[in-house]
Structure formats: structure tokens, C-alpha cells
Backbone as JSON, one array per atom type, in Angstrom:
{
  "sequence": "XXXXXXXXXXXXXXXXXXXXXXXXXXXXXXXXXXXXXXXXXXXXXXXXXXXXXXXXXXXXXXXXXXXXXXXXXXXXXXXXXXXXXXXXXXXXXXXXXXXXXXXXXXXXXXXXXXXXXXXXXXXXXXXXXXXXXXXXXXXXXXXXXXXXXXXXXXXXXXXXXXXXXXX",
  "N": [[83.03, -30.92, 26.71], [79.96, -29.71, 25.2], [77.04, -27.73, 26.53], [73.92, -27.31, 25.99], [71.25, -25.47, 26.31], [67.72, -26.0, 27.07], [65.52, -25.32, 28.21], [62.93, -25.16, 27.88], [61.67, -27.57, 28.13], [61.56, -28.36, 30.04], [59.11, -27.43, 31.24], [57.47, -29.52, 29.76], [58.18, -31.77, 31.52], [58.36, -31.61, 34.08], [55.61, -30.34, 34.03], [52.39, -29.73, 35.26], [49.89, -31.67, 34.25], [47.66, -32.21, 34.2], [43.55, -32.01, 34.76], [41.58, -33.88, 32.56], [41.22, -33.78, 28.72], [43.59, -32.22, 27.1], [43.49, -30.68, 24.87], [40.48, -30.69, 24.52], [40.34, -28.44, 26.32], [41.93, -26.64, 25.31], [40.18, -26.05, 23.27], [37.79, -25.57, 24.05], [38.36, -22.89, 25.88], [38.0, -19.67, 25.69], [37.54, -17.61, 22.43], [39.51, -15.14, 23.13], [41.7, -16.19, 24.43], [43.24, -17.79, 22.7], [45.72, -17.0, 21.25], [47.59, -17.36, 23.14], [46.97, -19.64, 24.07], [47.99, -21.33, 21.67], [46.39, -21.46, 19.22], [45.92, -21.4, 16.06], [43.88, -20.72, 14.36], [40.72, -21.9, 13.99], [37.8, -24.07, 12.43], [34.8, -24.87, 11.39], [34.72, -27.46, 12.33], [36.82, -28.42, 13.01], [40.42, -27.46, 14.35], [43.56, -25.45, 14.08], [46.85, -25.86, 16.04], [49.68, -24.7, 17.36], [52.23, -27.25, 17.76], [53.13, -27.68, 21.32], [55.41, -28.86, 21.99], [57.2, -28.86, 19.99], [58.57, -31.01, 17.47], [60.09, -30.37, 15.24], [60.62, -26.63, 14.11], [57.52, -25.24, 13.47], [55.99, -27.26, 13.79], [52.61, -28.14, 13.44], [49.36, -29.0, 14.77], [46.53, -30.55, 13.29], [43.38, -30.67, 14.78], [40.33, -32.35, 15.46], [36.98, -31.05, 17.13], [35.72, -32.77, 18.07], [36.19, -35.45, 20.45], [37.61, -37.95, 20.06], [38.96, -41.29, 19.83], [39.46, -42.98, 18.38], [39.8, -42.98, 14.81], [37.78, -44.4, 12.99], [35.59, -43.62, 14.17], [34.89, -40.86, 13.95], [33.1, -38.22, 12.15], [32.57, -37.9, 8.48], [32.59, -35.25, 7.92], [33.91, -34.11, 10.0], [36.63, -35.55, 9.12], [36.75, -34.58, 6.36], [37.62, -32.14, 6.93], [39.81, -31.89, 8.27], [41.55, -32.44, 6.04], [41.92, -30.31, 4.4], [42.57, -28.21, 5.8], [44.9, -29.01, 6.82], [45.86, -29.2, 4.1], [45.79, -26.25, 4.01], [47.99, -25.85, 6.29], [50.43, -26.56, 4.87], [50.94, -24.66, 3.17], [50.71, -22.38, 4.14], [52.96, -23.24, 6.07], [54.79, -23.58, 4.35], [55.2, -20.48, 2.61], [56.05, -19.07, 5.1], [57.99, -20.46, 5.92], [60.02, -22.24, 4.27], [60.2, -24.9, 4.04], [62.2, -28.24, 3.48], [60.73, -30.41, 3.19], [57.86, -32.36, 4.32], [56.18, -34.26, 7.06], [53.32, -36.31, 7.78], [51.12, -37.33, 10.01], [49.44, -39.75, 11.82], [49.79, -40.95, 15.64], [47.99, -43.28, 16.38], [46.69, -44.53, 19.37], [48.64, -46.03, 22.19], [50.69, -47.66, 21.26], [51.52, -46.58, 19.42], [52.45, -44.54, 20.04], [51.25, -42.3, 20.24], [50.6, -39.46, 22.2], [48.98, -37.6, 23.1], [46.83, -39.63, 23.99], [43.5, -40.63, 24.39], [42.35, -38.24, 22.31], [42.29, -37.77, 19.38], [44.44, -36.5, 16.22], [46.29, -34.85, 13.57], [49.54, -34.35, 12.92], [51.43, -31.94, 11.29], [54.38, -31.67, 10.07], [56.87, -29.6, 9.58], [60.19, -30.01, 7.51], [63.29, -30.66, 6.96], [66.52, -30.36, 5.18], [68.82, -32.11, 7.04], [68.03, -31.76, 9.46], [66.98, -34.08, 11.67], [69.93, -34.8, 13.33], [73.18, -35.41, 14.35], [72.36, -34.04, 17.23], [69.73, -35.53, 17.74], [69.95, -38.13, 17.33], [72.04, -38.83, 18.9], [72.06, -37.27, 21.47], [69.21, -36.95, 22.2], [68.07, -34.93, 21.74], [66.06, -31.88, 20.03], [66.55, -29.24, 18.44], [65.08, -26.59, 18.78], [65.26, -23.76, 16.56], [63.2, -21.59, 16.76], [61.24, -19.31, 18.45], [57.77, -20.28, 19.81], [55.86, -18.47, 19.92], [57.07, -16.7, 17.98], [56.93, -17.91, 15.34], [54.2, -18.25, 15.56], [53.4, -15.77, 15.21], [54.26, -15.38, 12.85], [52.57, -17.23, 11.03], [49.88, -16.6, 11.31], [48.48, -14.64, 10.15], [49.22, -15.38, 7.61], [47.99, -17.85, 7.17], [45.05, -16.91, 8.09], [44.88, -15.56, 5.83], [44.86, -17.61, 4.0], [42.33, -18.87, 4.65], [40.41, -17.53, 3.95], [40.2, -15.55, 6.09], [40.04, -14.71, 9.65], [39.27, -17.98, 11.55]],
  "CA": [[81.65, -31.16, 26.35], [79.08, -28.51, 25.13], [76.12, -27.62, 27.05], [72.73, -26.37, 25.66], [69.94, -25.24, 27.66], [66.23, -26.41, 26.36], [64.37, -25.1, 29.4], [61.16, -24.85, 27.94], [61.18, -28.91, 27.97], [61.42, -28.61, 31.82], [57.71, -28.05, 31.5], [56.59, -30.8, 30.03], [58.77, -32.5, 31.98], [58.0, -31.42, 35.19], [54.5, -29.64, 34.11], [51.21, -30.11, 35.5], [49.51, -32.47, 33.5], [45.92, -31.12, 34.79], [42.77, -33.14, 34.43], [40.41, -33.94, 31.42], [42.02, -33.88, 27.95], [44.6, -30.87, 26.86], [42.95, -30.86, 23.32], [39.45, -30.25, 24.56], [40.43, -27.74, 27.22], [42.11, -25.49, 24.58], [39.26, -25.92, 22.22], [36.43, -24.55, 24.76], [38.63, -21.54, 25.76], [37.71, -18.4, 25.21], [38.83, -16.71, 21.57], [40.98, -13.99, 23.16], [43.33, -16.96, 24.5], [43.84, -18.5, 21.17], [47.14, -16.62, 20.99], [48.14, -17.97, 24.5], [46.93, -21.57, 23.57], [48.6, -21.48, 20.42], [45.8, -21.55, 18.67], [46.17, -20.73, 14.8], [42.81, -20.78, 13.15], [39.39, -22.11, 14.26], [37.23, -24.0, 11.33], [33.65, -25.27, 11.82], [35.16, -28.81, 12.67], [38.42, -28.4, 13.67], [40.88, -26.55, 14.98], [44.47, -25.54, 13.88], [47.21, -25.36, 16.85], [51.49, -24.97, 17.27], [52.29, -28.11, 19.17], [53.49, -27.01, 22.51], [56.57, -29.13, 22.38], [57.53, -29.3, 18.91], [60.03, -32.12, 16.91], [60.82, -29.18, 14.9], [60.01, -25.49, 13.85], [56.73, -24.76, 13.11], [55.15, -28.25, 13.78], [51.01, -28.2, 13.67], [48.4, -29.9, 14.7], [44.97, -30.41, 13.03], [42.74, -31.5, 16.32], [39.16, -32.2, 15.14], [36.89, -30.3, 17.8], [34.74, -34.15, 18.58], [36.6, -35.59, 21.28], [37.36, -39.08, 19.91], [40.41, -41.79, 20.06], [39.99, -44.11, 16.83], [39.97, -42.57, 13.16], [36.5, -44.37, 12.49], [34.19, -43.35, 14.65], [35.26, -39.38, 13.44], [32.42, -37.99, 10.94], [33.17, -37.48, 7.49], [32.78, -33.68, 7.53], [35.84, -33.65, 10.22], [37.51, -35.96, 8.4], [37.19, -33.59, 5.52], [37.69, -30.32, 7.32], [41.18, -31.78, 8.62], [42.56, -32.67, 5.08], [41.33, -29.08, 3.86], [43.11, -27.42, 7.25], [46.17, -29.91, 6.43], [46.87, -28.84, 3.2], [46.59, -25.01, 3.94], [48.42, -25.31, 7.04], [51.06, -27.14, 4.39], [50.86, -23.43, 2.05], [50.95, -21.42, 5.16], [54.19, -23.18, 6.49], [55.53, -23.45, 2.87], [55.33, -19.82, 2.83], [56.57, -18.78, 5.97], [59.31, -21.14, 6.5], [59.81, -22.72, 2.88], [60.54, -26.33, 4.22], [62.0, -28.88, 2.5], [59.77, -31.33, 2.9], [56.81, -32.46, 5.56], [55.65, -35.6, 7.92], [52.05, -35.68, 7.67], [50.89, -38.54, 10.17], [48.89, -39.93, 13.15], [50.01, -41.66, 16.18], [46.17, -43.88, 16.97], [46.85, -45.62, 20.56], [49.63, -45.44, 22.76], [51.54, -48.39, 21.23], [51.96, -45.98, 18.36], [53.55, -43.78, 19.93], [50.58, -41.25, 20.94], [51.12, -38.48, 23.47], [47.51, -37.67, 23.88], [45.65, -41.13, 23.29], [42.3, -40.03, 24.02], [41.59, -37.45, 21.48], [42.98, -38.36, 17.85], [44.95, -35.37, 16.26], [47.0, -34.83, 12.75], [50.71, -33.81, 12.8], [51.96, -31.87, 10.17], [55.92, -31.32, 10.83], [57.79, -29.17, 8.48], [61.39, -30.94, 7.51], [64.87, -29.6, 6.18], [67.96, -31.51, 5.05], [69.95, -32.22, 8.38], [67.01, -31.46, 10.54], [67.44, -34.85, 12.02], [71.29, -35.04, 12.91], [73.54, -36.2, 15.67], [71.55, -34.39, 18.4], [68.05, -36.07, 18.02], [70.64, -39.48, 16.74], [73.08, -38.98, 20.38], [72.03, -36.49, 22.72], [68.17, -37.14, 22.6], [67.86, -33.35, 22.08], [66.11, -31.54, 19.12], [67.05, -27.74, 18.64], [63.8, -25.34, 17.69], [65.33, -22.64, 16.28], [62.76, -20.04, 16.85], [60.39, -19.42, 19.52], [56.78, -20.51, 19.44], [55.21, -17.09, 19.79], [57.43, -16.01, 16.46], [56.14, -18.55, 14.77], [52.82, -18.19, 15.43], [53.26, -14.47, 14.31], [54.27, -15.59, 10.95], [51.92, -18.18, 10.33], [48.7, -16.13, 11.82], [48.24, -13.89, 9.28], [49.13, -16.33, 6.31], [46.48, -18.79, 7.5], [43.74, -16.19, 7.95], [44.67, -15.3, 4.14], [44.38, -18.84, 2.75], [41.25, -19.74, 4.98], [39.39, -16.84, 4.22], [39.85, -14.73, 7.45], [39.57, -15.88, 10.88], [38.18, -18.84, 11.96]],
  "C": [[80.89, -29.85, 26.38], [77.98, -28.55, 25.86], [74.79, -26.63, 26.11], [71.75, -26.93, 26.07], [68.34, -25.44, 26.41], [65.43, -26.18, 27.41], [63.14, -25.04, 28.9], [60.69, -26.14, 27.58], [61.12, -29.26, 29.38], [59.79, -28.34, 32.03], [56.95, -28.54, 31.26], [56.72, -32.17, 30.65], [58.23, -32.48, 33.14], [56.22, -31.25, 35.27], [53.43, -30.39, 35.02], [50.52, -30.98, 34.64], [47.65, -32.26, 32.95], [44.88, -32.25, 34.69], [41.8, -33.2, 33.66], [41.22, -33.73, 30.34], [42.55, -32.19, 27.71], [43.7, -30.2, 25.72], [41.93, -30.19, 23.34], [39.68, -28.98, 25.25], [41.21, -26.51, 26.39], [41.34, -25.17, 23.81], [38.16, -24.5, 22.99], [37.15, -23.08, 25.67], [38.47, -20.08, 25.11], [38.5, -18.03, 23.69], [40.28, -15.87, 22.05], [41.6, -14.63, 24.15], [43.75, -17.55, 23.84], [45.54, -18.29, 21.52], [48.11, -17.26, 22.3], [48.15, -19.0, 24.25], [47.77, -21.95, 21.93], [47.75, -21.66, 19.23], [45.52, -20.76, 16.82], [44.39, -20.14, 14.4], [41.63, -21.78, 14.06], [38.3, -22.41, 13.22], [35.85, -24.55, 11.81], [33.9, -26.88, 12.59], [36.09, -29.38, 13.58], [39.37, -27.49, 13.6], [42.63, -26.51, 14.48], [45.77, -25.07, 15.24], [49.1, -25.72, 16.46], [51.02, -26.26, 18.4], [53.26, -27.03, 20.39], [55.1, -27.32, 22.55], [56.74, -29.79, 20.81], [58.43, -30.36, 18.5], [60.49, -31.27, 16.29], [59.86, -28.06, 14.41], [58.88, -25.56, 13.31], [55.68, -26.18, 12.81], [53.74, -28.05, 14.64], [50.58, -29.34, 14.31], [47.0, -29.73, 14.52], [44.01, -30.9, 14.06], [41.13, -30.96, 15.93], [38.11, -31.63, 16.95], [35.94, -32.04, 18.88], [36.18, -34.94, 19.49], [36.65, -37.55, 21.38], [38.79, -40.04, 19.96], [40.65, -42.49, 18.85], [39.28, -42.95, 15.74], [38.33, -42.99, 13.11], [35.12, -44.24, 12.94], [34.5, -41.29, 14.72], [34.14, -39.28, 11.96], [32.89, -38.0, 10.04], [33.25, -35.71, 7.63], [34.15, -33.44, 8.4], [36.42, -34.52, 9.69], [37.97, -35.15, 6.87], [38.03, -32.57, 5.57], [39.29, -30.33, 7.73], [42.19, -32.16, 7.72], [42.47, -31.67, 4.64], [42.3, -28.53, 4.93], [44.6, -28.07, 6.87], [46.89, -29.48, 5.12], [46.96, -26.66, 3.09], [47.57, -24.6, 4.96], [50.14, -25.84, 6.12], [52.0, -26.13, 3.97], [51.01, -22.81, 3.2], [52.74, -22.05, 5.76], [55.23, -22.96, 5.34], [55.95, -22.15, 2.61], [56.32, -19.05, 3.29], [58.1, -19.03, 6.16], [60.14, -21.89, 5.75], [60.73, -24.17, 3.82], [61.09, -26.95, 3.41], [61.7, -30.06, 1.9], [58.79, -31.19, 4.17], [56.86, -34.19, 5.69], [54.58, -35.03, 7.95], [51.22, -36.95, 8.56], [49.76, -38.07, 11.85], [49.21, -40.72, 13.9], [48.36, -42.47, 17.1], [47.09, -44.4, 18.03], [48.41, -45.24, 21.05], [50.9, -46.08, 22.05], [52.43, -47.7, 19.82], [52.62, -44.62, 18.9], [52.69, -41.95, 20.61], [50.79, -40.62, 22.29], [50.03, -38.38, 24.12], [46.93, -38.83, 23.07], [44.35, -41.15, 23.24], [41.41, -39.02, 23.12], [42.47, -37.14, 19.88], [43.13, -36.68, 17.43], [45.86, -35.21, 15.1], [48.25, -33.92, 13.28], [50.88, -33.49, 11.52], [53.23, -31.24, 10.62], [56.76, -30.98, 9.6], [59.13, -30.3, 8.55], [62.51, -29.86, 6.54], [66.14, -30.85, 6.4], [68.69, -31.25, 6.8], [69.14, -31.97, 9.32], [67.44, -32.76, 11.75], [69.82, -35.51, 12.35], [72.25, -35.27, 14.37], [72.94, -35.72, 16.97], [70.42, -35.36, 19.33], [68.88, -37.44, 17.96], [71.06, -39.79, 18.84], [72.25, -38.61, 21.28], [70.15, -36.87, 22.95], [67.65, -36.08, 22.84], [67.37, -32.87, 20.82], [66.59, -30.48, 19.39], [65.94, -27.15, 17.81], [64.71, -24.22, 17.98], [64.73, -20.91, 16.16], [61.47, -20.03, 17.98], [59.29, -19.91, 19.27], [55.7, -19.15, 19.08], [55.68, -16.18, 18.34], [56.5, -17.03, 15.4], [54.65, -18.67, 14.46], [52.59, -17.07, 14.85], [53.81, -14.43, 12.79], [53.5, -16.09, 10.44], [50.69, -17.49, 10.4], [48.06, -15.54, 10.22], [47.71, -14.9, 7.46], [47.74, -17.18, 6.36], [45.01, -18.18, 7.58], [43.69, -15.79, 5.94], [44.07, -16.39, 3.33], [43.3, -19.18, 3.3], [40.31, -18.84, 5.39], [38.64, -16.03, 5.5], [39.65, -15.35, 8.7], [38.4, -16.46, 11.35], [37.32, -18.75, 12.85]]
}
């Protein structure tokens, strides 16, 4: 039997959990920890970030900056601002990482499957033939192929290009 190490799921396994939502608490951080928080981009509405614990390479999330749990009590302007943020973070991974396809979804409530249930949040999750394949099937293991910090240094740049400089 093979062994491979995924230590950097030992801390959301183990982690701190902390108190008050994750979402908000990276939002109201200072700019110069963006790059620490994973923070891509910054738009009047909402906010572009790497998830922490990806399903695979270079999976986003659009996280409007209003601090809400259901879809319809979200303004229209962030409801705009995160289909606008959604499709350049689409062109920015397209780019970068040329995918060959995307998941573009929301988990509302827990029964869906939500991680954070209190503060509603778009996934956009690059995809590639075989991405899904007897690890995630058997072992209950994905494999990110590249760090989060590379990733973010590919995408940074791109995203300030398509969204008109930083947010």
C-alpha cells in the first residue's frame, strides 16, 4: 500500500475554528494581509479569495462583503458584482491554468452541504478530465497539485489585469 501525506488537511482538521464567521474576519483585515488570507482581488461588493482547502487547483470563492445566509435577502448590486467577479475569475483561471471545464455553484444551508452556513459564498472550481478518479472515488483523498501561495501568484496579476487594477 502507498502512502501520501496531505498535511495541510491536518489543519482543518485539527485547526482552530475561532469565533465569529471566517468570511467576515478575512474581509475586515487589513490590505497588506490579503496575500496571507488568500485574498485575490477586492471589488466594491465583494471579495475574490483561494479557498483554504481546495477540491481542486485553483478553486475560488466569490464571498459578497454583506454578511448574509439565504440568496434573497443579498442586494442586487452584490448579486451583480459576484456574477461580474465570477466570470473574470473564470478568464483569470482559464488563463493561468487552462481548465477543462468549471463547477460554478452554491451550497445555501447545511443540508446542502455548506461549510460556512452563515455567510452565503460562490464556488468556482476549475475541472480536468480525470480530476475526479479513484482517490476522491476510494481513498477519500483529493491531490492539489500545486501549492496555494503558487497559485495565488499566477492568478494575482491576471485578475488585477481583467478587473482593472487592484481592488
Amino acid at each position: 500500500m502507498k502512502t501520501l501525506w496531505t498535511p495541510w488537511r491536518m489543519g482543518y482538521i485539527l485547526g482552530e475554528k475561532g469565533e465569529g464567521c471566517l468570511l467576515c474576519t478575512k474581509q475586515q483585515a487589513p490590505r497588506e494581509r490579503d496575500r496571507e488570507n488568500y485574498i485575490l482581488y477586492r471589488g466594491a461588493t465583494c471579495y475574490i479569495m483561494l479557498n483554504l482547502f481546495p477540491y481542486t487547483n485553483g478553486h475560488l470563492m466569490i464571498v459578497p462583503y454583506r454578511h448574509v445566509a439565504r440568496l434573497e435577502r443579498l442586494d442586487d448590486r452584490s448579486l451583480y458584482d459576484m456574477m461580474a467577479l465570477t466570470r473574470a475569475s473564470v478568464a483569470a483561471l482559464t488563463q493561468a491554468l487552462s481548465p477543462a471545464g468549471f463547477n460554478i455553484g452554491m451550497n445555501l444551508g447545511k443540508a446542502a452541504g455548506a461549510g460556512i452556513v452563515q455567510h452565503l459564498h460562490l464556488h468556482v472550481v476549475p475541472r480536468w478530465r480525470g480530476d475526479v478518479n479513484f482517490m476522491s472515488v476510494l481513498g477519500e483523498t483529493r491531490l492539489i497539485p500545486e501549492a496555494l501561495d503558487a497559485t495565488y501568484e499566477k492568478l494575482l496579476p491576471i485578475l488585477n489585469a481583467l478587473l482593472g487594477g487592484e481592488g
